[in-house]
C-alpha positions as a Markdown table, in Angstrom:
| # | Residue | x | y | z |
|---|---|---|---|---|
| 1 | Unk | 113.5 | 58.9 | 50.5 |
| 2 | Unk | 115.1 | 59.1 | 54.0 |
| 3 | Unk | 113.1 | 62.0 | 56.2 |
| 4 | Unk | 116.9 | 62.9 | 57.6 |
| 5 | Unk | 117.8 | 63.8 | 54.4 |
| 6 | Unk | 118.1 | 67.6 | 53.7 |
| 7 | Unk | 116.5 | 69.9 | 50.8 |
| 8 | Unk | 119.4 | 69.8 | 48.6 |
| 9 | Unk | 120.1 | 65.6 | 48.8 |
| 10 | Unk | 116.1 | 64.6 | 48.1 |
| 11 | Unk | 116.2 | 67.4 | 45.3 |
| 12 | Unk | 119.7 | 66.9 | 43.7 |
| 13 | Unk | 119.8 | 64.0 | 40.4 |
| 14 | Unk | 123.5 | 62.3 | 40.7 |
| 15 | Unk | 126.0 | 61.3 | 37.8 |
| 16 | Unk | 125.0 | 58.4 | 36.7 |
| 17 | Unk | 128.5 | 56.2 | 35.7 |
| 18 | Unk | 128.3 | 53.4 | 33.0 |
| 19 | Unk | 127.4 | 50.1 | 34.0 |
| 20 | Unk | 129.7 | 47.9 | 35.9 |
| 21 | Unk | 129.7 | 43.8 | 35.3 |
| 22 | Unk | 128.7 | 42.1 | 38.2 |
| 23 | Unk | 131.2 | 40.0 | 40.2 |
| 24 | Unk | 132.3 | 36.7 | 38.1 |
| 25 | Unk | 130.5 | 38.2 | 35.3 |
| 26 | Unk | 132.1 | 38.2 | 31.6 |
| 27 | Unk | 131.4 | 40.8 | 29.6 |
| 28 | Unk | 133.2 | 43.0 | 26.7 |
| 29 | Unk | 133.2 | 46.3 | 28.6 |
| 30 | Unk | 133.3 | 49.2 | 25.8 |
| 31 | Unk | 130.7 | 51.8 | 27.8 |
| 32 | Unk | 132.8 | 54.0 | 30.1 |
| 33 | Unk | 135.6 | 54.9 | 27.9 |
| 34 | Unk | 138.7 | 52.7 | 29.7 |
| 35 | Unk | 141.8 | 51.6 | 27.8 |
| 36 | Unk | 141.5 | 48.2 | 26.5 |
| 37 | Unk | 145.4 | 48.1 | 27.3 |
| 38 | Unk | 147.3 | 47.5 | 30.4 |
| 39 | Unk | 149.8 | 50.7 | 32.2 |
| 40 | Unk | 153.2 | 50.3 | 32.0 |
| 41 | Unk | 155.1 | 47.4 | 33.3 |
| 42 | Unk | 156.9 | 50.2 | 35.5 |
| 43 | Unk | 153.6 | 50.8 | 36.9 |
| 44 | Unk | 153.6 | 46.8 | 38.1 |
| 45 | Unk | 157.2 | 47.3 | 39.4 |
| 46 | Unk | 156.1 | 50.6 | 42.0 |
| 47 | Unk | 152.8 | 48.6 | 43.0 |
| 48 | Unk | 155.0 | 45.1 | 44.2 |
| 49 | Unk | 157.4 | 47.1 | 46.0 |
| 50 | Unk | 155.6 | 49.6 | 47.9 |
| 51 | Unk | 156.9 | 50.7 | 51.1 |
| 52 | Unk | 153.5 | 49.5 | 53.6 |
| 53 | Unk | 155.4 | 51.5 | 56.8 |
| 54 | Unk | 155.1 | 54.8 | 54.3 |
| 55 | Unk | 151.1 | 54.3 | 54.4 |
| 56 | Unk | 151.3 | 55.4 | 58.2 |
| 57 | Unk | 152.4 | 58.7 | 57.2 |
| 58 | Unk | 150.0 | 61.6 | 55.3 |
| 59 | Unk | 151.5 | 61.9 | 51.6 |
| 60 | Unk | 152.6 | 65.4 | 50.1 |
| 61 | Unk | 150.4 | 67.9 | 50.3 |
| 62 | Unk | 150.7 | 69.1 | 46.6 |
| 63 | Unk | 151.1 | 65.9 | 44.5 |
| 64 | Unk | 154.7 | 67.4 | 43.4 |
| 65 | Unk | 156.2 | 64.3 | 42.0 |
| 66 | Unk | 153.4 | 64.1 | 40.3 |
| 67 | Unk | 153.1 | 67.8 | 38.9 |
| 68 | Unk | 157.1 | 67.8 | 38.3 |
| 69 | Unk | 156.3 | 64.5 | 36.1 |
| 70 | Unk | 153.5 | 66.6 | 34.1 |
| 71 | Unk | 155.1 | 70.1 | 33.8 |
| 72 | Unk | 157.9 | 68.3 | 31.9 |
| 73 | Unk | 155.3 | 66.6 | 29.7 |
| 74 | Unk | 153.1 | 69.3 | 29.4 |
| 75 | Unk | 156.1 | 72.3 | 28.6 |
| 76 | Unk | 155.1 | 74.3 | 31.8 |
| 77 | Unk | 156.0 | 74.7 | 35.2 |
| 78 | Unk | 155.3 | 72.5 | 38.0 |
| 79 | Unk | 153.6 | 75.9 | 39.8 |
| 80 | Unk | 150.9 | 76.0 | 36.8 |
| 81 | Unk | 149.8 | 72.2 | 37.8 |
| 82 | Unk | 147.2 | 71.2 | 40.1 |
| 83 | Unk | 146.2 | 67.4 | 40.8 |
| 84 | Unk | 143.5 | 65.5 | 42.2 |
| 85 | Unk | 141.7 | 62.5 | 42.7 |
| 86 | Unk | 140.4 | 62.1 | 39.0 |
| 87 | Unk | 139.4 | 64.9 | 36.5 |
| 88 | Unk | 135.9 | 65.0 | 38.3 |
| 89 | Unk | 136.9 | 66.4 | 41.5 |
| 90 | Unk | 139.4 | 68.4 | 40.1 |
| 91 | Unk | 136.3 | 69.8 | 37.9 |
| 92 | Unk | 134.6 | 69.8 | 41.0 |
| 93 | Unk | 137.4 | 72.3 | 42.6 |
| 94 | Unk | 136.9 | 74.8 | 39.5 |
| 95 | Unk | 133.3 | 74.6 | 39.4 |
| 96 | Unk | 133.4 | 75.9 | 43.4 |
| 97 | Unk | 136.8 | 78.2 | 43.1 |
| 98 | Unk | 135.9 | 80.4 | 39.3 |
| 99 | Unk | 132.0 | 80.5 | 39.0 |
| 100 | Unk | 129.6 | 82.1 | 40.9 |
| 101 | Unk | 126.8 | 80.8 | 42.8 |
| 102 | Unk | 123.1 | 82.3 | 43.4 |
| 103 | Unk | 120.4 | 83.4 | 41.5 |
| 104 | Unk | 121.7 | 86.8 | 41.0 |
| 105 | Unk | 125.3 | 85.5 | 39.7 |
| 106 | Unk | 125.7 | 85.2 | 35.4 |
| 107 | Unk | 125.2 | 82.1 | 34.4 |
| 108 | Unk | 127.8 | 79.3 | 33.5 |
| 109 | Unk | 127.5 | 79.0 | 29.6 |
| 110 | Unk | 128.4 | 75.2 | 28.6 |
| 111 | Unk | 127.1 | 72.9 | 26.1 |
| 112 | Unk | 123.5 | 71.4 | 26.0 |
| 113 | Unk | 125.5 | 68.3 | 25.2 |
| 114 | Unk | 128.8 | 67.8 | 26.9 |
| 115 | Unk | 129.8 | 65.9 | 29.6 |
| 116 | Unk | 126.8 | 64.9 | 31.7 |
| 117 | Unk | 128.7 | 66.1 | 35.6 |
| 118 | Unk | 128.4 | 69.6 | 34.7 |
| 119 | Unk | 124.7 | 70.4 | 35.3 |
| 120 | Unk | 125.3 | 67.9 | 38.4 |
| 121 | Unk | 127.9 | 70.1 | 39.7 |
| 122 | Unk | 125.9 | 73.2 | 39.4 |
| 123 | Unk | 123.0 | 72.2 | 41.0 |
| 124 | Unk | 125.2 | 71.2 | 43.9 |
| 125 | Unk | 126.9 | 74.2 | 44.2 |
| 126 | Unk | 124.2 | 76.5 | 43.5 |
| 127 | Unk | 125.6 | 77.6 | 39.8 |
| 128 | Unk | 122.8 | 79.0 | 37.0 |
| 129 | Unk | 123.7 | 77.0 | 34.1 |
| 130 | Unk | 122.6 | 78.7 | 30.5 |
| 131 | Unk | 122.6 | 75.4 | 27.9 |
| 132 | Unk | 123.9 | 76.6 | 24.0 |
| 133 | Unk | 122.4 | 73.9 | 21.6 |
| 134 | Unk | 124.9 | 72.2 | 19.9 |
| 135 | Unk | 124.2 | 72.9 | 15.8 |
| 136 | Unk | 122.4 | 70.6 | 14.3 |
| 137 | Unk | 125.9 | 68.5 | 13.2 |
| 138 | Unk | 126.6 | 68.1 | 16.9 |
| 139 | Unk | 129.4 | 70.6 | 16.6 |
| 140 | Unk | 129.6 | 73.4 | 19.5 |
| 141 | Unk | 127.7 | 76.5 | 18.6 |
| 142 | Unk | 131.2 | 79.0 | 19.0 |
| 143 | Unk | 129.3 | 81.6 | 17.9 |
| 144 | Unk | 126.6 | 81.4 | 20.2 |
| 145 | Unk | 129.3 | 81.2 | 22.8 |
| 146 | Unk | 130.9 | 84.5 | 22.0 |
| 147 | Unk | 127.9 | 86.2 | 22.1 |
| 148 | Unk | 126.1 | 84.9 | 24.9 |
| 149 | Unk | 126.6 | 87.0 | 28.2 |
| 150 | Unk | 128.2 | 84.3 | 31.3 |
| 151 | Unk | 130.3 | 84.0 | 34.6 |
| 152 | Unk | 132.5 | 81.8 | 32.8 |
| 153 | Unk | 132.4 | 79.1 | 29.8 |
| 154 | Unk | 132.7 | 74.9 | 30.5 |
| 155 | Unk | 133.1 | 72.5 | 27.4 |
| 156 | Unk | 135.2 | 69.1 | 26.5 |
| 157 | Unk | 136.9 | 69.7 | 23.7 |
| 158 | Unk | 137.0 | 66.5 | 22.3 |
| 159 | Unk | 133.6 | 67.1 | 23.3 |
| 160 | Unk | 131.2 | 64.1 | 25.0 |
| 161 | Unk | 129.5 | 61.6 | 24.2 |
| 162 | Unk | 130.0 | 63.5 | 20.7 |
| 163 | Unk | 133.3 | 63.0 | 19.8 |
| 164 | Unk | 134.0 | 66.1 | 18.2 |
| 165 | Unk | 137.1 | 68.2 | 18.0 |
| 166 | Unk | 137.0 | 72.2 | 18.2 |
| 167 | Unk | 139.7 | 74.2 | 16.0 |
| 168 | Unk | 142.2 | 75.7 | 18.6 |
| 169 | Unk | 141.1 | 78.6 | 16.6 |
| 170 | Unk | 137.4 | 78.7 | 17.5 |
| 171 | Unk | 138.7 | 77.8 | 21.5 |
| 172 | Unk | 140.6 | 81.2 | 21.0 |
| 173 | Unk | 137.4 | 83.4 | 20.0 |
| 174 | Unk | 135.9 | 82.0 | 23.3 |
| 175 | Unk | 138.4 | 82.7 | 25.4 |
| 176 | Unk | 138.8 | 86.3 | 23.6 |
| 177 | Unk | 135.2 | 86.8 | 24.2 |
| 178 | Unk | 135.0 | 86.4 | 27.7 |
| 179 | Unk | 138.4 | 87.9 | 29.0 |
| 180 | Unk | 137.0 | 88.7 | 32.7 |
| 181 | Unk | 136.0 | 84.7 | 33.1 |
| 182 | Unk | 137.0 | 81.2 | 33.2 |
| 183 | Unk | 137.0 | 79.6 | 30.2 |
| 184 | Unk | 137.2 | 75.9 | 30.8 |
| 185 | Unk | 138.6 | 73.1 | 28.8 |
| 186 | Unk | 138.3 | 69.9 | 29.6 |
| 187 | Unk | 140.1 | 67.6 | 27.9 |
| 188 | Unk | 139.6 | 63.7 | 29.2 |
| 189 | Unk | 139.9 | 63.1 | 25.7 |
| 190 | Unk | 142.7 | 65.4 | 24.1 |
| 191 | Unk | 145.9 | 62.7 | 23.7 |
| 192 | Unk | 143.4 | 60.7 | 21.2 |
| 193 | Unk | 143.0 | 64.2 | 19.2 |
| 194 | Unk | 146.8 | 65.5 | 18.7 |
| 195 | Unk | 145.3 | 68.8 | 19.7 |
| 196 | Unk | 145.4 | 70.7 | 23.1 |
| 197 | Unk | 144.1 | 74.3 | 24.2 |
| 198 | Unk | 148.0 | 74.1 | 26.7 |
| 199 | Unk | 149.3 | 75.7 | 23.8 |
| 200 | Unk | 147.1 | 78.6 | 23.9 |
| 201 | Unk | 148.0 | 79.3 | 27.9 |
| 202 | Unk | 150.7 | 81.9 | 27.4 |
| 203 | Unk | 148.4 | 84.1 | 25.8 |
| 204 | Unk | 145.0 | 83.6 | 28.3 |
| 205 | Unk | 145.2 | 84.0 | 31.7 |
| 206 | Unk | 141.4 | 83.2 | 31.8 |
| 207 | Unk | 142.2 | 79.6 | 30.3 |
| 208 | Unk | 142.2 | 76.3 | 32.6 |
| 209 | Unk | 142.8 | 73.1 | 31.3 |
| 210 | Unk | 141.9 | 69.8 | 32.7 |
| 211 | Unk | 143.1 | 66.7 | 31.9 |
| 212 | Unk | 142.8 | 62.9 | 33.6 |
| 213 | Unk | 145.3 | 59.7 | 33.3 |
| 214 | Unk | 142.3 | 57.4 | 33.2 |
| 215 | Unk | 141.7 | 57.5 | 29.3 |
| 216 | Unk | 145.1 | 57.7 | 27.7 |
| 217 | Unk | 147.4 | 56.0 | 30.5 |
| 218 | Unk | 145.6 | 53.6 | 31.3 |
| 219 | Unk | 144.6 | 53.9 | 35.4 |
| 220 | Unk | 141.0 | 55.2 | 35.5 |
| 221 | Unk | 141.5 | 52.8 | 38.6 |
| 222 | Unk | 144.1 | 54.7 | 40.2 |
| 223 | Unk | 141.8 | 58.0 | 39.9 |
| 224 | Unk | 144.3 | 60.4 | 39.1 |
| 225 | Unk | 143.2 | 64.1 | 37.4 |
| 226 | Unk | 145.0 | 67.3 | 36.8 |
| 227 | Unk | 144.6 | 71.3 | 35.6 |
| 228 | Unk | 146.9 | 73.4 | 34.1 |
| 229 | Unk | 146.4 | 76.8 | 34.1 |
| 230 | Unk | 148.3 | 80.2 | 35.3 |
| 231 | Unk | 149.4 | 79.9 | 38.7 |
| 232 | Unk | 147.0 | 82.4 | 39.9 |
| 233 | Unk | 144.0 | 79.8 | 39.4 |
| 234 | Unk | 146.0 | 77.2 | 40.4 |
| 235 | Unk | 146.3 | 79.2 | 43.4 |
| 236 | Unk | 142.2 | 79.4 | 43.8 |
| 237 | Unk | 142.0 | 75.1 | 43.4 |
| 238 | Unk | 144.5 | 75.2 | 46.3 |
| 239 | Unk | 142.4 | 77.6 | 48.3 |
| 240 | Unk | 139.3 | 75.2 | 47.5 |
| 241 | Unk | 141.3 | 71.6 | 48.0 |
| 242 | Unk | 142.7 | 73.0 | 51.4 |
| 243 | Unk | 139.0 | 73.8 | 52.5 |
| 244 | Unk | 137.7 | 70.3 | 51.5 |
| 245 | Unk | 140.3 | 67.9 | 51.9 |
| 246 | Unk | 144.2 | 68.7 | 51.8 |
| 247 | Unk | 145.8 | 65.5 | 51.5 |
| 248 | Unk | 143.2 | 64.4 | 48.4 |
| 249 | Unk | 146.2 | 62.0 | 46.3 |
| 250 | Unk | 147.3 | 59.2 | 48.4 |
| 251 | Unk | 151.3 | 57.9 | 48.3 |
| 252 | Unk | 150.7 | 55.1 | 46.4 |
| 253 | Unk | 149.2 | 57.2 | 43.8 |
| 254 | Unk | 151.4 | 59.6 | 43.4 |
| 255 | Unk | 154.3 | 57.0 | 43.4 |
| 256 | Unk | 152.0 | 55.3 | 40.3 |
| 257 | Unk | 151.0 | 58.1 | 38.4 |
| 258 | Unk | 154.7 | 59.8 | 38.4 |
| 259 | Unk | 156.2 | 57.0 | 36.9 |
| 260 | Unk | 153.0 | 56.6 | 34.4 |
| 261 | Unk | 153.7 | 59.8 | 33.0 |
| 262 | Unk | 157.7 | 59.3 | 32.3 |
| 263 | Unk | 156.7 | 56.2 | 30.3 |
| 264 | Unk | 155.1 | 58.7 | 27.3 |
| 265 | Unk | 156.5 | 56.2 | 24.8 |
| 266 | Unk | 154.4 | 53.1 | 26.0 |
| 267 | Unk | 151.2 | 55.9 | 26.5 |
| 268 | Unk | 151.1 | 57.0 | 23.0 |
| 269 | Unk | 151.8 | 53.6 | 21.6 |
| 270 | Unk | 148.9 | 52.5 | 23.3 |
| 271 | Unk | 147.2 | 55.8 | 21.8 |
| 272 | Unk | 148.1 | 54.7 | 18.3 |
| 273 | Unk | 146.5 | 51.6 | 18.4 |
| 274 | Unk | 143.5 | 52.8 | 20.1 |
| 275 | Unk | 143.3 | 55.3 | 17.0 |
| 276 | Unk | 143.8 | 52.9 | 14.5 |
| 277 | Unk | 141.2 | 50.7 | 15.9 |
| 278 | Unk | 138.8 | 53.7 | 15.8 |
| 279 | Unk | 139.4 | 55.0 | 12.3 |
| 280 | Unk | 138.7 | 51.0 | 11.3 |
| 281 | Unk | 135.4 | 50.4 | 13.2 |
| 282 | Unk | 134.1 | 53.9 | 12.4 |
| 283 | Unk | 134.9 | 52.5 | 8.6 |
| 284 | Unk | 132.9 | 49.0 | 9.2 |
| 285 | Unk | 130.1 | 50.7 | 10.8 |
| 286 | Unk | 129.4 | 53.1 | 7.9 |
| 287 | Unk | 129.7 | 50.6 | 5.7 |
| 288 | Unk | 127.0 | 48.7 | 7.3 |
| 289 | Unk | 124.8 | 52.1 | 6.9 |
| 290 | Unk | 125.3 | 53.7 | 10.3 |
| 291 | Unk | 125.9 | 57.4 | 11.2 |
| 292 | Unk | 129.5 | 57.6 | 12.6 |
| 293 | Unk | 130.7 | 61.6 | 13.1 |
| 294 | Unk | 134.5 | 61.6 | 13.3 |
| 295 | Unk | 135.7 | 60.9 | 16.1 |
| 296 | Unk | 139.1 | 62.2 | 17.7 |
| 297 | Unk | 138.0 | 60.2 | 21.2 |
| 298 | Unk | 138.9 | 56.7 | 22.2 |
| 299 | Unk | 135.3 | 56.0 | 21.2 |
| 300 | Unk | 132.4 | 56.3 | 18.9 |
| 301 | Unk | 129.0 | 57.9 | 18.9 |
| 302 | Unk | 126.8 | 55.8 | 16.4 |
| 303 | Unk | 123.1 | 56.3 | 15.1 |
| 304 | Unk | 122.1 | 52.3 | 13.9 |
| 305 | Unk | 121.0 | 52.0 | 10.7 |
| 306 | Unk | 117.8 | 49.5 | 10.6 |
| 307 | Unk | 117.1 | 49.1 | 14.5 |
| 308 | Unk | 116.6 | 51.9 | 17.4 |
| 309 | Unk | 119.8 | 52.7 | 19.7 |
| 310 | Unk | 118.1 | 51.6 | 22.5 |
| 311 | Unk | 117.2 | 47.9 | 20.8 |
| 312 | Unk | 120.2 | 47.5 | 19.5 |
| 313 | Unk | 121.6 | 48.6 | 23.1 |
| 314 | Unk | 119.7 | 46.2 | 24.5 |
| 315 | Unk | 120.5 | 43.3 | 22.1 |
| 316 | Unk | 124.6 | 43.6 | 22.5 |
| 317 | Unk | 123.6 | 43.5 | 26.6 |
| 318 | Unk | 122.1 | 40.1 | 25.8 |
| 319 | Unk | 125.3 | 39.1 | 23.8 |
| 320 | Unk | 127.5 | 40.1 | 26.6 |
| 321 | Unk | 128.8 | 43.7 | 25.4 |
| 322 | Unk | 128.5 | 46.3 | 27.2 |
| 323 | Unk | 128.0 | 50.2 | 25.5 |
| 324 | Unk | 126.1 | 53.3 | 26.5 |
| 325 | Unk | 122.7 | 54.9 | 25.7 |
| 326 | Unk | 121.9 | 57.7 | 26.8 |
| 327 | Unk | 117.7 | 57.9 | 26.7 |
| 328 | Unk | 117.7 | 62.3 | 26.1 |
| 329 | Unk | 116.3 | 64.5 | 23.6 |
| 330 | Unk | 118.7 | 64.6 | 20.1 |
| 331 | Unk | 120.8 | 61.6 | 21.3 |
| 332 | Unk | 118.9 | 58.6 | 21.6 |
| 333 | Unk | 119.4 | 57.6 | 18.4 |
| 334 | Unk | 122.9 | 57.0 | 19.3 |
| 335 | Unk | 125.0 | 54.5 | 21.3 |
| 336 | Unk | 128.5 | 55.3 | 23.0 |
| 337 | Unk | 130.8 | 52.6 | 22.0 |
| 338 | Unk | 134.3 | 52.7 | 23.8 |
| 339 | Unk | 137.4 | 51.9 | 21.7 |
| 340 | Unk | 138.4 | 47.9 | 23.0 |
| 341 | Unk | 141.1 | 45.6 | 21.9 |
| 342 | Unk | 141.0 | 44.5 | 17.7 |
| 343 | Unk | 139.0 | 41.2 | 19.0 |
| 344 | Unk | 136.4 | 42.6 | 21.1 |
| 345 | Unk | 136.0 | 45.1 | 18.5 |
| 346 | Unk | 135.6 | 42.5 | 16.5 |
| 347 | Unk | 133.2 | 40.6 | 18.6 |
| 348 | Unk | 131.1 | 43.5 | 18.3 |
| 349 | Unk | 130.7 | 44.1 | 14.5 |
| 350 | Unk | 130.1 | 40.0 | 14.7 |
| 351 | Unk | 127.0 | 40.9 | 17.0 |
| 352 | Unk | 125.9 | 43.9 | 15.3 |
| 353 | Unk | 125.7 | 42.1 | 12.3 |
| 354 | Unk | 124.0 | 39.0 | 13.8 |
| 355 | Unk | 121.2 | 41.7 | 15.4 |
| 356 | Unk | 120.8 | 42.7 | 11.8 |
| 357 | Unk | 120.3 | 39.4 | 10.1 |
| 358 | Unk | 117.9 | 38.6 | 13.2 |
| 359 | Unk | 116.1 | 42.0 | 11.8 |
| 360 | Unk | 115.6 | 40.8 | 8.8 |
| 361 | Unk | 114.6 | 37.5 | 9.7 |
């Protein structure tokens, strides 16, 4: 621990990402949730005739090809988007622009279970952070929520490393509970669902969505994120982004991720086989006695039925396949397992079952 270091970096724990293969290492990567299925051959066409002079120059303030793209997409205007360098930092933007900070402030109500940035992001920026238990299905508590007293409401809905869809419905008793606050949605997750809280944005002016184009378009590479929201809190990201860094998505990026986005027909193709590959290895795993909650992700959470998560974590590392475990109270029984091709899904039922009959042995 370096003695130049201040208070806040020695005391601060950081996001810890999944596990990424060494160099020249071969591995069947199904732990942090990337699509097992290459962007759009448009995507190939910007990338090998990119304009190298235009890389002297800053890019566009505003990412507006990029938010004219998505406002099409999304059925709102291009003055309700907001875009960043990957749904974390444009997370990181609302966490600093809609909730307060201090001991004094109300406390940010989210999840004890969710995505694991969010407590990260309020110890850096100072936010009290008031944890609802999941019930004991893993589903979010929405009563809880509506009754707890906050400075604002953070969840994923599909929700992490759960998996689990909230009715729109139950969304809409948050948001109607806490009309002076932020209610946000984070959606990483939402084009594997069918279901999005954007429909519900006419009505709530407390309502911010975010969404990424790692999961579903393939280019958790390229790091592109967004928000949609009403234009007055798209106004307060701006106010933040201009105070941290105002050029934050670079030309090529923009050029990538606009032309991404038109291609929705190649996206939710990709989507559907994703799904379908789901829906089968969620069958095969319960069939082979394991706890698999429906998922409406691109990936699984999965209690083992004969060997601890953490062994049997261990034991596909050996074999070469990657997946996550998470070592915390009421989830280490379960591994992560990210959606991947039919074959490596394949290859990993092959292993699980080989880990069993080496059980049984």
């Amino acid at each position: 621990m370096s003695r130049f270091w201040n208070e806040k970096t020695r005391n601060i724990e950081p996001y810890v990402a999944g596990e990424q293969p060494k160099p020249g290492q071969r591995v069947i990567k199904l732990n942090t949730n990337e699509n097992p299925y290459p962007a759009s051959p448009k995507v190939r066409d910007i990338l090998e005739n990119v304009d190298v002079g235009s890389l002297a120059r800053y890019p566009e303030t505003s990412s507006l090809i990029v938010r004219q793209e998505l406002a099409k997409v999304l059925g709102v205007n291009p003055e309700q988007v907001f875009c960043g360098n990957g749904s974390d930092e444009v997370l990181a933007f609302s966490f600093q622009a809609f909730f307060e900070a201090g001991e004094e402030a109300a406390p940010l109500l989210v999840p004890d279970i969710s995505y694991s940035f969010y407590p990260v992001y309020a110890e850096l920026y100072n936010i009290r952070l008031k944890k609802i238990p999941l019930l004991d299905d893993f589903r979010i508590d929405v009563s809880a929520f509506c009754s707890e007293k906050g400075g604002g409401v953070a969840f994923a809905n599909p929700n992490a490393p759960t998996s689990i869809l909230m009715d729109l419905a139950d969304v809409e008793k948050i948001l109607q509970a806490h009309p002076d606050h932020v209610v946000l949605v984070d959606e990483a997750y939402a084009a594997f669902s069918g279901v999005t809280a954007r429909s519900l944005l006419p009505k709530y002016k407390n309502l911010l969505v975010t969404g990424t184009l790692s999961k579903s378009h393939s280019l958790a590479g390229l790091r592109l994120g967004f928000a949609v929201g009403d234009e007055e809190l798209i106004e307060g990201l701006c106010r933040i982004r201009d105070s941290f860094n105002s050029y934050p998505v670079d030309r090529i990026a923009q050029s990538v991720a606009s032309v991404a986005i038109e291609e929705n027909d190649w996206v939710m193709e990709n989507v559907r086989k994703i799904c379908a590959t789901r829906d089968r290895i969620a069958e095969a795993l319960r069939a082979r006695g394991w706890t698999v909650p429906e998922s409406k992700t691109n990936f699984l959470f999965a209690s083992p039925s004969l060997q601890s998560a953490e062994c049997v974590y261990t034991k596909l590392r050996e074999k070469g396949i990657l997946v996550r475990y998470f070592n915390k109270p009421r989830i280490k029984d379960y591994l992560r397992i990210t959606i991947g091709t039919d074959e490596e899904m394949d290859t990993l039922l092959a292993a699980v079952d080989e880990i069993a009959e080496e059980e049984k042995a």
